[in-house]
N, C-alpha and C positions, 0 to 999 in steps of 0.2 A: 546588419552587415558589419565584420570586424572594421573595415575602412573607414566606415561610420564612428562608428563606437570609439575607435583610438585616435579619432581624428588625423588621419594617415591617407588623405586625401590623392599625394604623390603617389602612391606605392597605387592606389587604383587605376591614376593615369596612366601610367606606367602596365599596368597589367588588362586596360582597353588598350592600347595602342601595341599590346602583342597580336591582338584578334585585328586589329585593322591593317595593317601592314604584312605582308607578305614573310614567312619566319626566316628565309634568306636575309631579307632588308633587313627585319629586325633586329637578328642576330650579328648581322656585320656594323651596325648603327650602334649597338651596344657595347661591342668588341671593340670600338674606334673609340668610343667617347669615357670607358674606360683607361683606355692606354694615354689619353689625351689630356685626360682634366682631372683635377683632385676633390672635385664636388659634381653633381649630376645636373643639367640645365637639360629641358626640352628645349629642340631650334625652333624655328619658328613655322618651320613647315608641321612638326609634330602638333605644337600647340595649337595652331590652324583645325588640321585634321581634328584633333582632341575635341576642340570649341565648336567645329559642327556636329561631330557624336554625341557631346551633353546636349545639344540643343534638338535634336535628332528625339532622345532621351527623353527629355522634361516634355517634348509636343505628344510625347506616344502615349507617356503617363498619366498626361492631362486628360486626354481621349478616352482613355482607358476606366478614368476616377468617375466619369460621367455613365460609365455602361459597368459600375459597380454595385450589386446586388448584397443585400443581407439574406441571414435565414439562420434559426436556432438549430443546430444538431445535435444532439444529444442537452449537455447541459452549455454547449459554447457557441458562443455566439460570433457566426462565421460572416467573412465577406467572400464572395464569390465572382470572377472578371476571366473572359475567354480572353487569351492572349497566346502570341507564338512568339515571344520575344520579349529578352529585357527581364524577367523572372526577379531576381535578386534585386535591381533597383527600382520595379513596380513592388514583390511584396514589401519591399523597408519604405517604400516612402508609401502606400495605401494604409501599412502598419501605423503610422507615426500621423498620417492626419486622421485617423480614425483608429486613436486608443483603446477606443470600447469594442472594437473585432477582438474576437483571443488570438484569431490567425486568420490568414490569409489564405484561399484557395485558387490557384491558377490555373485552368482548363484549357487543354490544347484540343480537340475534340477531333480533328485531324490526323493526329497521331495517337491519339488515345493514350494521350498521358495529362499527370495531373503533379503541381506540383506545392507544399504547403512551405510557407514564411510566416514567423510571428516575432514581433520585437519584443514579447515579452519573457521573463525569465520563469516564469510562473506556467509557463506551458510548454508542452513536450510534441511537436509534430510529427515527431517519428512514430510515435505511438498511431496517430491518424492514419500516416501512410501505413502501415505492418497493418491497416485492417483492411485495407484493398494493395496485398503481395507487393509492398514496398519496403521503402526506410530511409532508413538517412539520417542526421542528426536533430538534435534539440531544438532549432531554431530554421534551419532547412531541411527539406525530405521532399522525396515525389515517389511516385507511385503511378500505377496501370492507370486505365479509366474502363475497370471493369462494369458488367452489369450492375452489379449493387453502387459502385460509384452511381455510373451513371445516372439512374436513380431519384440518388441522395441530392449531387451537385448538379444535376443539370436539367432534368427532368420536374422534379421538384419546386426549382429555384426558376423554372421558364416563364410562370405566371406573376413575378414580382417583379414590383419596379424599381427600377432604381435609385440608389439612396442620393438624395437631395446633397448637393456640395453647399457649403457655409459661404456666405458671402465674405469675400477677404477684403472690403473696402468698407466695411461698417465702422464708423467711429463712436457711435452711442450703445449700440446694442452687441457688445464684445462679452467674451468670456469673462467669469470672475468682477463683472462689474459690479460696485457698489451700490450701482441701483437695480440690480437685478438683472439677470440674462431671460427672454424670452425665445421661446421656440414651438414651430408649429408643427403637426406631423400631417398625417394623409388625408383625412376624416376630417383634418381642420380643426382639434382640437387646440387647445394653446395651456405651454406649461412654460410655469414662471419662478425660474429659481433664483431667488434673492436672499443676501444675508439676513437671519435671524439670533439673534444675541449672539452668540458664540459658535453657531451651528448654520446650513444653508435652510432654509426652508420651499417647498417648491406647492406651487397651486397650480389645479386642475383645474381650466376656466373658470379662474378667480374663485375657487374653494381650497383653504391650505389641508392639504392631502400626505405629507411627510416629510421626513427630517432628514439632514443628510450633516455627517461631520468635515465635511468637504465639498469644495464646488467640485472637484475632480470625481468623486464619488455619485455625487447630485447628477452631474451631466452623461455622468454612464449610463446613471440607471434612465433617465429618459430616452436617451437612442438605445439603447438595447432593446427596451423594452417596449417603443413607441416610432423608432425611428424617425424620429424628431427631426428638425433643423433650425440653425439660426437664423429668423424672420430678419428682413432689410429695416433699416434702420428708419424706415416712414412708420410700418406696420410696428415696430417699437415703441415711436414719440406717441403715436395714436394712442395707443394702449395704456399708458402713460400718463395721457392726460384723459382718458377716460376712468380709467381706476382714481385718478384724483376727484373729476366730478362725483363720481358715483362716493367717494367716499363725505362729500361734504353733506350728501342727502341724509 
């Protein structure tokens, strides 16, 4: 989202609080506090209303992160979440905690519309949308929820589960750790990407299996490819200290 991106935080308060406000209020709120003051202040009523819209926001998102679904489409690797609202601040923040999506796909299933978000600059979802009679730009677009959609996003994706959230209170078993990051997927597999001289290296239940020039690289390719997550920080220390016994043997 530009608002994001430019750190222009105001200018979005400011452009929710045109959708919350009746465009009467708005307009005569805006025409007073121009003629009025040489700088822009939300009152406190705004700010009010504003601070239960984010928080309104961040609860719907949370809800939403937990009933979010992967699945490979062609060569990209999608995430997928039934939602009727909120579109642009669900796909930028599902985009940004989960880098390894190329985009975001938003299903209103109600309306029969679909709409795509991706934070990244390396990806075009207008393109996505033009293959089910949409468009829009590089970075947002929607589209019908025709048959072949339907299909692809919802049909397809009805028998997966959804992708495991990371624990945000682990203090040992963190990204980019020095000792290694562990993560487990569906099957209960376990992949362990720790640095290796200049390079990550990552093991397939403790067999080293490939290289990676980056943790950012390293951790893609295991949720893409495994839908991995980050194990709590017990099932970390265990592993841990069992990879050390087993190494003294």
């Amino acid at each position: 989202m530009e608002w994001d991106r430019n750190e222009n935080f105001r200018s979005k308060r400011l452009n929710d609080l045109f959708f919350l406000l009746p465009i009467d209020d708005f307009e005569k709120r805006m025409v007073q506090r121009l003629h009025t003051s040489n700088s822009f202040q939300f009152d406190d009523f705004e700010d009010k209303i504003l601070d239960i819209e984010e928080d309104k926001i961040t609860r719907y998102i949370k809800r939403k992160r937990r009933e979010l679904v992967q699945m490979m489409l062609g060569e990209k690797c999608v995430g997928i979440v039934h939602a009727e609202a909120y579109h642009s601040e669900l796909g930028n923040k599902l985009g940004k905690e989960c880098p390894h999506l190329d985009y975001i796909a938003i299903l209103n299933v109600g309306q029969r519309k679909m709409s795509f978000r991706t934070i990244h600059d390396h990806i075009d979802v207008s393109t996505v949308a033009e293959q089910y009679e949409g468009g829009g730009h590089t970075k947002a677009a929607g589209a019908t929820l025709t048959d072949s959609a339907f299909e692809a996003f919802v049909k397809d994706a009805f028998s997966r589960n959804p992708l495991h959230v990371d624990p945000i209170h682990n203090k040992h078993n963190v990204k980019g750790s020095e000792n290694g990051t562990l993560y487990r997927s569906e099957d209960g597999s376990l992949y362990y990407l720790y640095p290796y001289h200049e390079n990550w290296m990552l093991e397939h239940n403790h067999t080293p299996y490939k290289t990676f020039g980056t943790f950012s690289e390293g951790e893609s390719y295991i949720k893409r490819r495994y839908q991995a997550w980050l194990v709590r920080d017990e099932s970390y220390i265990t592993f841990l200290a069992q990879s050390a016994l087993s190494s003294r043997r």
